[in-house]
N, C-alpha and C positions, 0 to 999 in steps of 0.2 A: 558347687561341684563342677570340677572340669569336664570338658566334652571325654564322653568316651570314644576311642577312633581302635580301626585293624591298621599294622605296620605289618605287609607283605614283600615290602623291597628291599632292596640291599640299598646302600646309600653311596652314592656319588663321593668323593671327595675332591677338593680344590686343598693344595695347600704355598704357600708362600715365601719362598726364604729371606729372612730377615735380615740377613747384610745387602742383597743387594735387589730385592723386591721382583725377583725372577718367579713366576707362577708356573705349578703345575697341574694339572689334571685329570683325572680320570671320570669316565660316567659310563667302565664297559667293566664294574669291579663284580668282584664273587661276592665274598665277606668282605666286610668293614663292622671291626666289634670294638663296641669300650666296655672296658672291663674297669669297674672301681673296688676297691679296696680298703678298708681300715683295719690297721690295729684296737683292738680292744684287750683291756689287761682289768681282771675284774678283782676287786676288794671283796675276801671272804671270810668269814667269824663264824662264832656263835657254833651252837652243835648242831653237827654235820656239816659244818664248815660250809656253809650255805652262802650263796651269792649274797652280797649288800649292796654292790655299787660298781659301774662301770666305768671305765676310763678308756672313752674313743679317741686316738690319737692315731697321726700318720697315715691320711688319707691318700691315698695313690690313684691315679687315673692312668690306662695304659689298655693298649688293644692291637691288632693287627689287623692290617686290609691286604686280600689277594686279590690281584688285579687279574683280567681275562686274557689280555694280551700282553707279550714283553715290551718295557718301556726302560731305554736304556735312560731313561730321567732317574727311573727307583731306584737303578743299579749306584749312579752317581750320589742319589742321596745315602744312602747305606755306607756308603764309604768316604762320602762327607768332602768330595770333589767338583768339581767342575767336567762338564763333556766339553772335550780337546777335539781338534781337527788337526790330522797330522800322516807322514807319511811313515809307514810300518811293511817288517816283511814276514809275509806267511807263507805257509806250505800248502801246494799246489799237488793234487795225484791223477793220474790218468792211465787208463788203458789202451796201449796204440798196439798198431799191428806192423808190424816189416814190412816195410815195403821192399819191391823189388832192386832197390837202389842200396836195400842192407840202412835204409835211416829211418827214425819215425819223428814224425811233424807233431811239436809242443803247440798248445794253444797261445801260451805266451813266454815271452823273453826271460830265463832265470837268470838271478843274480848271484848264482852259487853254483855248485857241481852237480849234474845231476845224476842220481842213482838209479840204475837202472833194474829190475828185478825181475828173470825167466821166469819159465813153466816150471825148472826145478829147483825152486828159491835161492837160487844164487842171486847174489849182488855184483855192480860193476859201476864204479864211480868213471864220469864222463863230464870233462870239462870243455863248454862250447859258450856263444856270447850269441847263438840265433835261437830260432826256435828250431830248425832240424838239428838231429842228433844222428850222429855215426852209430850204429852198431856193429859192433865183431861177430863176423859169421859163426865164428864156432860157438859163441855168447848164444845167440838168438836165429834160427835158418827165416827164413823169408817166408811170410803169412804166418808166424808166429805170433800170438799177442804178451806183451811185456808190459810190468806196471813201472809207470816211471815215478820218481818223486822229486823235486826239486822246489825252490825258494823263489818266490816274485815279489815286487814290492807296489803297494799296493795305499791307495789315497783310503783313510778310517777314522770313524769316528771312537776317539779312545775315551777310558771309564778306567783311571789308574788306583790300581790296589797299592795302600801306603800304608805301611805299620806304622806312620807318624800320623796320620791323618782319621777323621773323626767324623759322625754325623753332626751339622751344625742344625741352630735353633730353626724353626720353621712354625708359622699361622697355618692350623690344620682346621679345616670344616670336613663335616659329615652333612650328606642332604638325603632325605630321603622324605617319602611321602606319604599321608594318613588318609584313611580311607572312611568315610560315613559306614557303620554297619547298617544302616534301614535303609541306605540308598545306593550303596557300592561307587559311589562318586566319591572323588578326591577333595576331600573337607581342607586338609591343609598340609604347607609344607613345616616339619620337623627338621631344625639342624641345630646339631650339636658343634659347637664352637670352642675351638679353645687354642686362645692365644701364642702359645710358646709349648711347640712340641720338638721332643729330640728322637731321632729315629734311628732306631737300633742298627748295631755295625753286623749284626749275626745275618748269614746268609746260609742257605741250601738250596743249590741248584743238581736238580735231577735230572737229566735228558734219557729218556725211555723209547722208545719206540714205539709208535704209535696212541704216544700218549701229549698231549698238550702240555709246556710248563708253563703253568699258571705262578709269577712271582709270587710273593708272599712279604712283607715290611713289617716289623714290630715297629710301636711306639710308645712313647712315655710323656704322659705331660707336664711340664714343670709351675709352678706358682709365681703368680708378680709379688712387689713388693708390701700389697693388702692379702694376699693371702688366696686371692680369688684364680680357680685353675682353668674356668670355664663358662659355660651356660649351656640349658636348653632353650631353644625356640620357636616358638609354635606361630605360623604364618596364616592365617586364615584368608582363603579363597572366595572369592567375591562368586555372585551369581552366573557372572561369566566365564568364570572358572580364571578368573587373572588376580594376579597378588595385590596383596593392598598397598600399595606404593606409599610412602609418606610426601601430600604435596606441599608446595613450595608457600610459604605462609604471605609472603609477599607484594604483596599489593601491585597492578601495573599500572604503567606510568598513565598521566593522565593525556589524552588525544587531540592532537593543537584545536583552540577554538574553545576550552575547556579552565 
């Protein structure tokens, strides 16, 4: 009989991508769950048409891990890309005040017109290549504050959404660790392994207020060509609490003189 052990943690995950052996990681995750699955289709006769015989087919392995922090690595796998370095432009807002000069001072240089918006939601588009901007006295009086809006361009790390584009295959591990119940010490580590996972394109991102968004990743695992979709394996912890290494069977060499 196997040792009995408590699994009170969530499990780390490493996973791999297989074109071009790029690794990533987490070990700051919520959940990490496998979910398995079979079809069963049962043969029934006889009266009351009673069970006789099961036919287990179409085993599926598939789970989700919600990681703790945003990692624009997940975003990329979801959507089956590469993270880009590139230059991109975004929108810029601020609240400045008149000064007595009738201009108010941008943090930074836009590259587009900028909109300028009163106390009584009027708008007023204003073309300039600095960071001070002109205002029209009758627009905005002097110690008034105005919200500006305008376009900068800006060094990013991009994560491109593509209706052509797909989650590729990936080497996913699950780690996590087993505990002695007579001793409360860590007996061994548990990781679940499976070779060739595809990770779902579905996304929901929530931004709440005062709420943390915690990612979230499906995945599905796929079979080699035995049929095999995975493993469990149980690591046993030495007395000093270090893993069992497999050592090197190897003989050394022998010592001149010898």
């Amino acid at each position: 009989m196997s040792k009995q052990t408590v699994i009170h943690e969530v499990g780390k995950i490493t996973v791999r991508r297989i074109s071009d052996k790029k690794v990533i990681g987490s070990s700051v995750t919520q959940m990490t769950q496998f979910t398995q699955q079979v079809q069963q289709d049962f043969l029934k006769g006889g009266w009351g048409n009673r069970d006789l015989y099961v036919i287990n087919s179409s085993k599926e392995v598939s789970g989700n891990v919600r990681n703790a922090f945003f990692d624009l690595d997940f975003m990329a796998m979801q959507q089956g890309v590469k993270i880009e370095n590139e230059a991109i432009s975004v929108w810029e807002d601020e609240n400045l005040t008149v000064s007595e000069t009738n201009t108010v001072k941008l943090s930074y240089i836009p590259i587009s017109e900028v909109t300028l918006t009163n106390e009584d939601g009027e708008h007023l588009n204003v073309s300039t290549t600095s960071t001070e901007v002109a205002v029209p006295e009758q627009f905005a009086k002097k110690e008034a504050v105005i919200t500006v809006f305008y376009q900068i361009e800006v060094d990013a790390e991009t994560v491109e959404i593509s209706g052509e584009k797909f989650s590729e295959n990936y080497e996913f591990e699950i780690h996590t660790i087993e505990y002695d119940p007579k001793t409360s010490k860590v007996y061994s580590d548990l990781y679940i392994q499976l070779p060739k996972v595809n990770f779902s394109g579905e996304a929901d991102i929530s931004l709440e207020a005062g709420q943390a968004y915690t990612p979230e990743i499906g995945y599905r695992a796929l079979a080699d060509e035995n049929g095999k979709i995975g493993k469990f394996s149980r690591v046993k912890r030495s007395a000093d609490g270090s893993k069992g290494i497999v050592k090197d069977d190897q003989t050394e060499p022998p010592t001149d003189g010898e």
